[in-house]
C-alpha positions as CSV (number, residue, x, y, z in Angstrom):
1,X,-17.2,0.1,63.8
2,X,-19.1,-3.0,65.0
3,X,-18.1,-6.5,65.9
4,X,-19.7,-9.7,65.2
5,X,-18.8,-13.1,65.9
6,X,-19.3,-16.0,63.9
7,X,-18.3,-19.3,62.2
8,X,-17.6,-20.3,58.9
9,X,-15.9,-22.4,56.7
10,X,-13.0,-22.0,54.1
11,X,-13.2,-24.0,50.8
12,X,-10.7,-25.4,48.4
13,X,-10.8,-22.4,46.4
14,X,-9.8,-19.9,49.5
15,X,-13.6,-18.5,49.5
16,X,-15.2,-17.9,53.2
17,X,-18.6,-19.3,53.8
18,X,-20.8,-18.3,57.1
19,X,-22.4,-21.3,58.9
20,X,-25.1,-18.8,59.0
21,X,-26.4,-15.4,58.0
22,X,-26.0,-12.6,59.8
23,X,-29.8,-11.2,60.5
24,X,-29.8,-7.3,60.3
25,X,-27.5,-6.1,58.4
26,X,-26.8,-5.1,55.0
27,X,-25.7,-5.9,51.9
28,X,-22.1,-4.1,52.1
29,X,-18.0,-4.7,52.2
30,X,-16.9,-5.5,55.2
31,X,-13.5,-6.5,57.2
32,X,-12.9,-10.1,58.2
33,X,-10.4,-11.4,60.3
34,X,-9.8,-15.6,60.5
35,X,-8.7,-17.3,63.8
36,X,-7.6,-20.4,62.8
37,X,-6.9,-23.3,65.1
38,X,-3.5,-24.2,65.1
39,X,-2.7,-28.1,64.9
40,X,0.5,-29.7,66.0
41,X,2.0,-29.4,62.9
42,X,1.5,-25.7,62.8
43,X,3.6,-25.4,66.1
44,X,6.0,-27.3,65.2
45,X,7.1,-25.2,61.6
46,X,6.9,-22.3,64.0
47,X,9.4,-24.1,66.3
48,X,11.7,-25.1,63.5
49,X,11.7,-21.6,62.0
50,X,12.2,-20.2,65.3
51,X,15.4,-22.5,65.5
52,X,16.5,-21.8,62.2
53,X,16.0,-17.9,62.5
54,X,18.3,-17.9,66.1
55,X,20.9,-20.1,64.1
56,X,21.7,-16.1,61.7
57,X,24.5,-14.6,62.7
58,X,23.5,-10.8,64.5
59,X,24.6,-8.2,62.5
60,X,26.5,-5.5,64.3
61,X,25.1,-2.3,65.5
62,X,27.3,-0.4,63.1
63,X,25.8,-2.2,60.0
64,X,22.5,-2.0,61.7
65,X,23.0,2.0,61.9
66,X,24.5,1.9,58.3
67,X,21.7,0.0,56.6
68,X,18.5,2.0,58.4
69,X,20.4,5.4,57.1
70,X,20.5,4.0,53.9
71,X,16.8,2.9,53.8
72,X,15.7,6.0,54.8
73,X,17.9,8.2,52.4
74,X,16.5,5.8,49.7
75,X,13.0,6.5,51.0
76,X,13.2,10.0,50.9
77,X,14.4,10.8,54.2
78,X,17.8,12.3,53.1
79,X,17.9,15.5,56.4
80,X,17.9,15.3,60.1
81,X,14.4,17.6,59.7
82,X,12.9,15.3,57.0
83,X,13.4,12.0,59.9
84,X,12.5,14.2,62.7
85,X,9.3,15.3,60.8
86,X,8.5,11.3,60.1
87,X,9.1,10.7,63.8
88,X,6.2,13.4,64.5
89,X,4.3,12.1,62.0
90,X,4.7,8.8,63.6
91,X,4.2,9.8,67.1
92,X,0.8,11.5,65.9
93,X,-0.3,8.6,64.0
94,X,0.2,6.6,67.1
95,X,-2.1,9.2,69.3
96,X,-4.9,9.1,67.2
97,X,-5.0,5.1,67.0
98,X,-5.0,5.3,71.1
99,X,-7.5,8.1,71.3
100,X,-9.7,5.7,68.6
101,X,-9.5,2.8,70.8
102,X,-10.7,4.7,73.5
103,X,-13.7,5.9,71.7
């Protein structure tokens, strides 16, 4: 995968415009990620629903324990061997993103 760096603009409508082409490449689908500059106002809902999030009440670590059994019996995951074989799953999953990133 290759990176490229460049500006744009966002319109009314939600489309992405470049300020300018990108010479070389071709016509094809392609990822984009936006960094958008935050403003003041930005930090500040992030502040406010940081506040308002710490105001919930924790929920014990019995209903915590209770509810994840039940999300994963309602997923599927209904056995010790079914969630161990997810947790392998996971673990490989994770391996082959490091080993990717190394590449």
């Amino acid at each position: 995968m290759k990176a490229i760096q460049t500006t744009g603009k966002i319109d009314a409508e939600g489309q992405l415009f470049l300020d300018s082409p990108i010479k070389g490449t071709l016509s094809r689908s392609v990822r984009v990620i936006i960094f958008l500059e935050e403003t003041e106002s930005d930090v500040n809902d992030f502040l406010g629903q940081i506040s308002q999030y710490q105001q919930n009440p924790l929920i014990s670590a019995e209903k915590l324990q209770q509810e994840l059994k039940q999300s994963l019996t309602d997923a599927g995951y209904d056995s010790r061997e079914k969630i161990i074989d997810l947790v392998q799953d996971i673990k490989r999953e994770i391996s082959q993103e490091r080993q990717q990133k190394q590449k």
